[in-house]
C-alpha positions in Angstrom: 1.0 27.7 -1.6 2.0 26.8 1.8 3.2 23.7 3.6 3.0 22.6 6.7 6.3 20.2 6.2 9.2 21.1 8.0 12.8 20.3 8.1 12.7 18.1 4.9 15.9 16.3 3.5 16.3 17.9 0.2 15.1 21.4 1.5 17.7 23.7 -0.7 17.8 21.4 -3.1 17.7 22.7 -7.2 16.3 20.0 -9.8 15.8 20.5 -13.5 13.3 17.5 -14.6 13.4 17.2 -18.1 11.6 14.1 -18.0 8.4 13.2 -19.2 5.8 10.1 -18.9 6.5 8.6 -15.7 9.3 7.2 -14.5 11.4 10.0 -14.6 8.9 12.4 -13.4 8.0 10.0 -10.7 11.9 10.3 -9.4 11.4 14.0 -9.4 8.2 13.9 -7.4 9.8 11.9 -4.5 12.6 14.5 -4.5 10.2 17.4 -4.5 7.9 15.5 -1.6 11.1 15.4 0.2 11.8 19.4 -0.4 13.2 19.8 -3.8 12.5 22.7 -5.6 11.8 20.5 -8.8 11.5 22.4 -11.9 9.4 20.4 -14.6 10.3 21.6 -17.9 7.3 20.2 -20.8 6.3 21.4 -24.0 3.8 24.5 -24.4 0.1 23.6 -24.6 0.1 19.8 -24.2 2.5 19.4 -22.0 3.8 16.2 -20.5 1.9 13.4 -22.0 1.8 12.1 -18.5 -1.0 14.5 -18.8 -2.5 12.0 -21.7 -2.5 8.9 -20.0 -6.0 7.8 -19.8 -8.7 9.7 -19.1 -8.0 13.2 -18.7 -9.7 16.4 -17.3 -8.4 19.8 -18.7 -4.8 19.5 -18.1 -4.8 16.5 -15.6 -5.1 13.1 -15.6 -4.6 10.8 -12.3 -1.0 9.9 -13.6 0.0 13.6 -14.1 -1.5 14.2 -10.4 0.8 12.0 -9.3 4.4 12.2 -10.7 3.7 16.1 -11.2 3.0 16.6 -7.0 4.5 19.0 -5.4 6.8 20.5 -9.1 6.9 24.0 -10.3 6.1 23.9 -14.5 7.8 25.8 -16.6 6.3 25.5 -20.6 9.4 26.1 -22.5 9.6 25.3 -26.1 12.6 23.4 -27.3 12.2 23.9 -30.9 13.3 27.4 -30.4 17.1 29.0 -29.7 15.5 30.9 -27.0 13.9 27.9 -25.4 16.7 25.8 -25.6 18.8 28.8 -24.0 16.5 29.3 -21.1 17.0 25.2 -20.3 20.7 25.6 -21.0 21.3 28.1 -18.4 18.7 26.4 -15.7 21.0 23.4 -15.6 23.9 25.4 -14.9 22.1 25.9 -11.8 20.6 22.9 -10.6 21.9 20.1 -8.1 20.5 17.1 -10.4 19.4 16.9 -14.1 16.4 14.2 -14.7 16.1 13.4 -18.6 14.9 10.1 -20.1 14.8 11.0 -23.9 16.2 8.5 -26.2 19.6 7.8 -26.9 21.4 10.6 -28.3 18.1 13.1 -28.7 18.8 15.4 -25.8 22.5 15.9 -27.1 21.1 18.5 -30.1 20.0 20.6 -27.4 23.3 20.2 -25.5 21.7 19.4 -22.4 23.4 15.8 -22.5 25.8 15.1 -19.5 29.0 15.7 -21.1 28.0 19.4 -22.3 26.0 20.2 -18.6 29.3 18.7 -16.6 31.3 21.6 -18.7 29.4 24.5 -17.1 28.4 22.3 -13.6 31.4 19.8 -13.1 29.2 19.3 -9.6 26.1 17.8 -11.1 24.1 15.0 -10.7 22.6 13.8 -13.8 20.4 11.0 -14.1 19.6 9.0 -17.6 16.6 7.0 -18.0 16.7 5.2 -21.1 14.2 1.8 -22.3 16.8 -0.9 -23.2 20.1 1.0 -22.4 22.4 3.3 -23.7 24.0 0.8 -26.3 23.2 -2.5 -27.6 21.0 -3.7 -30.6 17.8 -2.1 -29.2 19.2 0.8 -27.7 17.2 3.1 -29.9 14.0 1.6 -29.8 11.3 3.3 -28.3 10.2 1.7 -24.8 6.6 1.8 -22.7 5.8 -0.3 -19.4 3.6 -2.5 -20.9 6.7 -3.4 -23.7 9.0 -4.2 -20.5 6.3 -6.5 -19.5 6.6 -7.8 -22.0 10.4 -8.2 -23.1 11.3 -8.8 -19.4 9.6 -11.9 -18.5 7.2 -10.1 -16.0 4.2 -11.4 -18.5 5.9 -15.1 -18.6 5.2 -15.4 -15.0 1.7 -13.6 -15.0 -0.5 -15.9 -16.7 -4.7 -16.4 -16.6 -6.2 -19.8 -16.2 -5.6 -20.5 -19.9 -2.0 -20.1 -19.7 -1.8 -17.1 -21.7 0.6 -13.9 -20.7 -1.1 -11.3 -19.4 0.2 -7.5 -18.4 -0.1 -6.0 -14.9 -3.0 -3.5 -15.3 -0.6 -0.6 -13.9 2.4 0.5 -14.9 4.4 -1.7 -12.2 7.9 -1.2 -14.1 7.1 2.5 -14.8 6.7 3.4 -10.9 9.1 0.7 -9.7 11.7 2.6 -12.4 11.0 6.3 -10.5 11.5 4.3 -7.2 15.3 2.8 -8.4 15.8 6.2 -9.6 15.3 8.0 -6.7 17.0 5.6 -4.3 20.1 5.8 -6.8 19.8 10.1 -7.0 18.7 10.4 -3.0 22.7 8.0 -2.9 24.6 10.7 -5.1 23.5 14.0 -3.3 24.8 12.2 -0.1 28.0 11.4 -1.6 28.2 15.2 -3.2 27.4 16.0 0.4 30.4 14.4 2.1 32.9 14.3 -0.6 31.9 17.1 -3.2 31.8 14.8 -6.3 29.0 14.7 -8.7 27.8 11.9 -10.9 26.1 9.9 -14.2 23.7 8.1 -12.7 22.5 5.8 -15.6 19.6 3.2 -15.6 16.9 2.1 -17.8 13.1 0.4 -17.7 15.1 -3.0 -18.5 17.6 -3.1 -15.7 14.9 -2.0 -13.3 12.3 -4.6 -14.3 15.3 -7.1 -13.6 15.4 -5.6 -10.3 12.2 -6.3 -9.4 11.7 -9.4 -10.7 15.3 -10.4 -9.0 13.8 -13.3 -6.8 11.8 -14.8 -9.6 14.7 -14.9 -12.0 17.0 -16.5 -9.7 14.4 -19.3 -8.8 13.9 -19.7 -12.6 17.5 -20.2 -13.1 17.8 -22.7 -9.9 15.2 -24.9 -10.7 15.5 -25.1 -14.4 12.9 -22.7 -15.9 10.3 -24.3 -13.8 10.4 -22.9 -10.9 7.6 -24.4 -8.3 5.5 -22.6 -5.9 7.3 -21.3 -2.7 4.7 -23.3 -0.5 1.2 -25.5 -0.4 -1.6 -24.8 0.0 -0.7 -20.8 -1.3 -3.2 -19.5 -4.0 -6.5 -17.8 -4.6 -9.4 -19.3 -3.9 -12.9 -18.6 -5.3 -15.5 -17.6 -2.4 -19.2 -17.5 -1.9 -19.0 -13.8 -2.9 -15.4 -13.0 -4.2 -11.8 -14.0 -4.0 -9.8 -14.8 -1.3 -5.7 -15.1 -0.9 -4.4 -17.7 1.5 -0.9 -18.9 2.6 -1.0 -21.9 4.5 2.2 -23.7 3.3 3.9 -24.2 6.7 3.7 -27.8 8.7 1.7 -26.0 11.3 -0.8 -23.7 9.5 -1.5 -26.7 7.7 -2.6 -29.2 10.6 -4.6 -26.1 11.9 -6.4 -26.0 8.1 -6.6 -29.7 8.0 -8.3 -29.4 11.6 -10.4 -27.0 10.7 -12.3 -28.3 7.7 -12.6 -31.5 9.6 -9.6 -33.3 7.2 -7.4 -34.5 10.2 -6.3 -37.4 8.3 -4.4 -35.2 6.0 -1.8 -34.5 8.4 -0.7 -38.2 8.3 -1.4 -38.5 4.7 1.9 -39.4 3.0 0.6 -36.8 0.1 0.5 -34.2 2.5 2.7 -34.5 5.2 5.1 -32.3 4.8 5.9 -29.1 3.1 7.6 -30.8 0.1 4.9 -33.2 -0.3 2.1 -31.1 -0.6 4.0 -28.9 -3.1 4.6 -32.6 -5.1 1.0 -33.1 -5.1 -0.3 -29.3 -5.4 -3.0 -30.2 -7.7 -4.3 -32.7 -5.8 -4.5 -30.9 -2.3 -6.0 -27.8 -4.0 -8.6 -29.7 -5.9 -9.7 -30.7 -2.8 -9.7 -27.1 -0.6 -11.6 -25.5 -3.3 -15.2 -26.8 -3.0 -14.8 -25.9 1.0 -13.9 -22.2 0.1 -17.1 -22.1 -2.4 -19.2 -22.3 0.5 -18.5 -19.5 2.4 -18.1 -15.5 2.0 -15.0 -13.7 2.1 -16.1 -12.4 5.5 -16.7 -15.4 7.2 -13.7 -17.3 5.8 -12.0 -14.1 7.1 -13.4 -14.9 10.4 -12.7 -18.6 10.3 -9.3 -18.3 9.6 -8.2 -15.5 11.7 -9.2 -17.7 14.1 -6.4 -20.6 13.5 -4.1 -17.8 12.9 -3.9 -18.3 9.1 -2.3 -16.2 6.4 -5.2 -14.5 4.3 -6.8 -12.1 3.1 -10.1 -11.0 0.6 -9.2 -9.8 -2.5 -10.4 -6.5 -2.0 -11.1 -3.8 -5.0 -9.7 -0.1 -4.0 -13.5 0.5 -3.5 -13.3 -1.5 -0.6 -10.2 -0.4 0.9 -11.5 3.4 1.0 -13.8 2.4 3.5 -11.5 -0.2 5.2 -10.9 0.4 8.8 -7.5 -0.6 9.0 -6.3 1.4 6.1 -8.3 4.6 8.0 -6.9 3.2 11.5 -3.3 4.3 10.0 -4.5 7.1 7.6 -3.1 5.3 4.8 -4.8 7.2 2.3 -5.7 10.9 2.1 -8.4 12.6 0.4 -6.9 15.6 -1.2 -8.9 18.5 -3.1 -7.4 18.4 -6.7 -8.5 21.9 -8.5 -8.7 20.3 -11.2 -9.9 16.7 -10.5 -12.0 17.3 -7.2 -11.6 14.9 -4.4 -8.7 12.3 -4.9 -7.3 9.6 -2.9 -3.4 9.7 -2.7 -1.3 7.2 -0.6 1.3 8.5 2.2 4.1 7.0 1.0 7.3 6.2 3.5 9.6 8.8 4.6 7.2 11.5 3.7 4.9 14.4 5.2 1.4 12.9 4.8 -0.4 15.3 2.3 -3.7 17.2 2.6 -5.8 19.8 0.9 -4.1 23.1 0.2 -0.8 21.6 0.9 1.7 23.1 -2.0 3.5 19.4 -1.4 -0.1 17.6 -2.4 0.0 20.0 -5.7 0.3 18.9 -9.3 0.6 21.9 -11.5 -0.4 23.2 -14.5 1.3 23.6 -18.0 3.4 26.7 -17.7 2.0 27.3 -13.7 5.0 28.9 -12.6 6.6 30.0 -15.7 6.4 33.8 -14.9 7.9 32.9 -11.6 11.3 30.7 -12.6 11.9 33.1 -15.2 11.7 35.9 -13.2 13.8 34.5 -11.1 16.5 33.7 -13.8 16.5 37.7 -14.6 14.0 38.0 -16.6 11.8 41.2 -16.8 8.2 40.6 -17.0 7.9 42.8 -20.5 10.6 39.9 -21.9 8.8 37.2 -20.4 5.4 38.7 -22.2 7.3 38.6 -25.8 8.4 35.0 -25.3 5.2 33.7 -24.5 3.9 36.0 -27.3 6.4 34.6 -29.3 5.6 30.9 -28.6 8.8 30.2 -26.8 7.2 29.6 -23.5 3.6 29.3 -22.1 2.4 30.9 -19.4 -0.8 29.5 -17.3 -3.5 31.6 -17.2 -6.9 30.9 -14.7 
């Protein structure tokens, strides 16, 4: 399958992803957008549950279509010598190893980073773990909406009602591939310039600490409490939906205060001034809310644009199919899945923008390309027929 990307960064590039779910895979699939030849190893049959998350369509689910773009499959059993064998001498060839098994699971097969370093002292080998590679919880089983959880993420997500609530998508998952890739994209420089492979360890915890950085520190600074960067900042209900506005500076908010005809607020001692108004939040928004209920999105929109006010309607990804800025910069591209049909996938920065029948916009199958690596490794095709008769590997067949 073609591409019409040229001259990408990792172009000669060899990756063994050994990964599953999606933070790992989602490191691979930024390597392979940027010209990796990423080689996803998964189980016969099922494949990587990736491929289970939500609602699924033969092989594929949107999640699978995603972190699998642009990888060659190969359906490899590792409950068999042979299996294990096949993987063994694959990372002996490979610029980068992605695994996130559990701790101490991949070292049976002898794929752990000690045992590949013996036969590729050059490699780059990147660990994905949930809580770490030691500690009291280091062989616990981890998911996205655990870290959440056990992070703090849901402490500072809360409904109306106080209670927790997760982010409905898997924020720490894709924000975990992102780390990882930045971290792996770092080590293939280095082993550029100065020859010298590397561990490159990380886990869902550390990255969720990452990304929550600023709030943490604000919790700490202000005594578990921390206060709202601004006022008036918040969603307000609408005539017909949601709206977000940010109109905490001095400024924005004499031009808000104008606007809905409150001019005395600007002198009101409550209000005055940025720290005030954050004081006496309740107050101040109590009192922008019935103004907002009487208007649509659109014409608040309007309003507001006007006085050159941070906002913006809450829009559903219904909406922003159709919007014209996101076509004005092609944001999102409808791509022909074979599986799937027509699906929306964001251009994401850095990268070729992807379209239909683009090898790059790909996601493969279980066992796709299985004939291929193999054959590549040596393999005749009358051995790689008694392997897959044997169960060892899977081959896809149309």
């Amino acid at each position: 399958m073609p591409s019409s990307a040229t001259d990408l960064p990792f172009e000669g590039v060899k990756i063994l992803d050994l990964s599953q779910g999606v933070a790992g895979p989602y490191c691979g699939m930024h390597l392979a957008r940027n010209g990796a030849d990423v080689i996803k190893v998964e189980p016969p049959g099922a494949g990587c549950w990736s491929r289970l998350l939500g609602k699924h369509t033969g092989d594929q689910t949107a999640h699978s279509v995603i972190v699998n773009r642009a990888k060659r499959s190969l359906a490899v059993d590792l409950k068999t010598a042979e299996g294990v064998a096949i993987v063994q001498k694959l990372a002996t060839e490979c610029d980068v190893v992605i695994q996130n098994y559990r701790v101490g699971k991949i070292d049976k097969f002898k794929l752990d980073y000690a045992s590949v370093k013996q036969t590729n002292p050059e490699v780059i080998y990147l660990s994905i773990t949930g809580f770490g590679p030691q500690g009291p919880l280091a062989d616990q089983p981890a998911t996205d909406s655990v870290m959440q959880a056990y992070t703090g993420l849901m402490s500072i997500n809360r409904d109306l009602n106080g209670t927790p609530q997760r982010i409905e998508m898997l924020a720490i998952d894709f924000s975990t591939g992102l780390y990882a890739f930045q971290a792996v994209a770092a080590a293939l420089y280095r082993k550029a310039t100065k020859g010298r492979g590397a561990h490159v360890e990380t886990s869902l915890l550390e990255c969720a600490f990452a990304l929550q950085e600023g709030a943490m520190m604000e919790h700490h600074l202000q005594g578990g409490a921390a206060e709202p960067i601004g006022m008036p900042v918040g969603m307000f209900k609408t005539k017909d939906g949601y709206m977000s506005v940010n109109a905490r500076r001095d400024e924005h908010f004499k031009r808000l205060a104008k606007l809905l005809g409150k001019e005395e607020w600007i002198t009101d001692p409550r209000y005055a001034d940025s720290r005030a108004r954050v004081l006496n939040r309740d107050q101040l928004m109590a009192e922008l809310r019935p103004f907002f209920e009487t208007k649509t999105s659109n014409e608040l929109g309007d309003l507001l644009s006007g006085i050159d006010i941070l906002k913006a309607k809450v829009n559903t990804y219904d909406d922003l199919f159709v919007d014209p800025q996101v076509q004005s910069i092609d944001a999102v591209r409808w791509v022909e899945n074979d599986t799937l049909g027509r699906v929306p996938m964001s251009n994401i920065c850095g990268q070729h923008p992807l379209a239909t029948g683009d090898r790059l916009a790909h996601a493969p199958h279980v066992g796709e390309h299985t004939r291929e690596i193999l054959g590549e490794m040596g393999y005749g095709g009358a051995e790689i027929e008694r392997l897959g008769t044997a169960g060892v590997v899977g081959c896809y067949r149309r």
